[in-house]
C-alpha positions in Angstrom: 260.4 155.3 109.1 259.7 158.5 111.1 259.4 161.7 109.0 259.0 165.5 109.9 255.5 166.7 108.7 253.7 170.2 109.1 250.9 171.9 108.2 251.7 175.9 107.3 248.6 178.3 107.2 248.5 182.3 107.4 246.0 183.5 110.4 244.3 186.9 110.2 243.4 188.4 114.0 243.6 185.2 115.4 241.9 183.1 112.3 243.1 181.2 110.2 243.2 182.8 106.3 245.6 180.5 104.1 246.7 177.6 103.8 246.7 173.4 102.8 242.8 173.7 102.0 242.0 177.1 100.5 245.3 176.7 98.5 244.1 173.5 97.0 240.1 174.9 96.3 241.8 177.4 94.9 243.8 175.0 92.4 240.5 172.8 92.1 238.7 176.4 91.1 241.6 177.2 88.6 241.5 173.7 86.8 237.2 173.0 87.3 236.3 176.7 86.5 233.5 176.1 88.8 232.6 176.3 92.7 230.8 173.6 92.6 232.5 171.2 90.8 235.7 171.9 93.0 233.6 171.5 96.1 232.9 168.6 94.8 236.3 167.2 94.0 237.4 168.1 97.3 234.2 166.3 98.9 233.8 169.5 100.5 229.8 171.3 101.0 229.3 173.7 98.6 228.3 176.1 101.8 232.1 175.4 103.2 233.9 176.3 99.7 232.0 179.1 99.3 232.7 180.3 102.9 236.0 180.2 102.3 236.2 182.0 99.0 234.3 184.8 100.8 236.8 184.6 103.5 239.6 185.3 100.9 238.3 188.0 99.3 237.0 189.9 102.6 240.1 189.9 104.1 242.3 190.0 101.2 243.3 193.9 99.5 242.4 191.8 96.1 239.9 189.2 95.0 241.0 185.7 95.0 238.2 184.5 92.9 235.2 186.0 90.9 232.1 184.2 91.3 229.3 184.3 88.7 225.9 183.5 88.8 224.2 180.7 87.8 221.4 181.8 84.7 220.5 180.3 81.2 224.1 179.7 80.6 225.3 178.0 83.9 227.3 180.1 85.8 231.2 179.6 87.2 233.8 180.8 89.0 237.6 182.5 87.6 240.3 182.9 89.8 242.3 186.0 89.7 246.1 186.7 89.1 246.5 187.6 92.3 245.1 184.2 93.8 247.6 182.2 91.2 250.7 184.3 92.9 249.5 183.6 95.9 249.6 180.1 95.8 253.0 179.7 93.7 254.3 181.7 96.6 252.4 179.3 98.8 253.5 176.5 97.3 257.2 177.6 96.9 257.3 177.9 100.9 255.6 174.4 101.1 259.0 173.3 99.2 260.8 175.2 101.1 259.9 173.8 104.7 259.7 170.4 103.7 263.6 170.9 102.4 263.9 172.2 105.9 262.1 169.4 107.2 264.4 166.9 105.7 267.8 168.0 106.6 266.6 167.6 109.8 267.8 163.7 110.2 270.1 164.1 114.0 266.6 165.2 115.3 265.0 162.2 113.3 268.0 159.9 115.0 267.4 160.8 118.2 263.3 159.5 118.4 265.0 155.8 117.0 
């Protein structure tokens, strides 16, 4: 059965800034309360999550995530209110295309 898929991401000057994976580290931060542990879950390098968290909040006019060093009593990482809105609104326009997507079925006819 053929399907319309996508993949949606935000670029900044040419880069890309947001989208499929920093929206899911970001939920992997929110429900792991660590860097590492979401790197983890994602079988992602620490180095690469962390890239990408600094990414966000350089380029961002907020911080996505607050990162706190390790010490006696471990450290962690908290995502911000503004990171959560951002990806409800991401994932509300995720919905929203793939709704698109699907109404799409004369194109899908076509391609028999």
């Amino acid at each position: 059965m053929k399907k319309i898929k996508f993949k949606c991401w935000v670029e900044n000057d040419g880069g890309k800034f947001y989208g499929p994976g920093p929206n899911e580290l970001i939920k992997q931060i929110q429900k792991e309360g660590s860097l590492s542990k979401a790197a983890g879950k994602m079988n992602m390098s620490y180095r690469k999550a962390w890239d990408i968290v600094q990414r966000l909040n350089d380029n961002s006019g907020e911080l996505f995530v607050i990162l706190k060093k390790g010490g006696q009593h471990g450290g962690g990482a908290e995502v911000t209110s503004y990171a959560l809105e951002v990806m409800r609104e991401y994932e509300k326009m995720e919905k929203h295309f793939c709704e698109l997507a699907k109404e799409q079925n004369e194109f899908i006819k076509l391609l028999k």
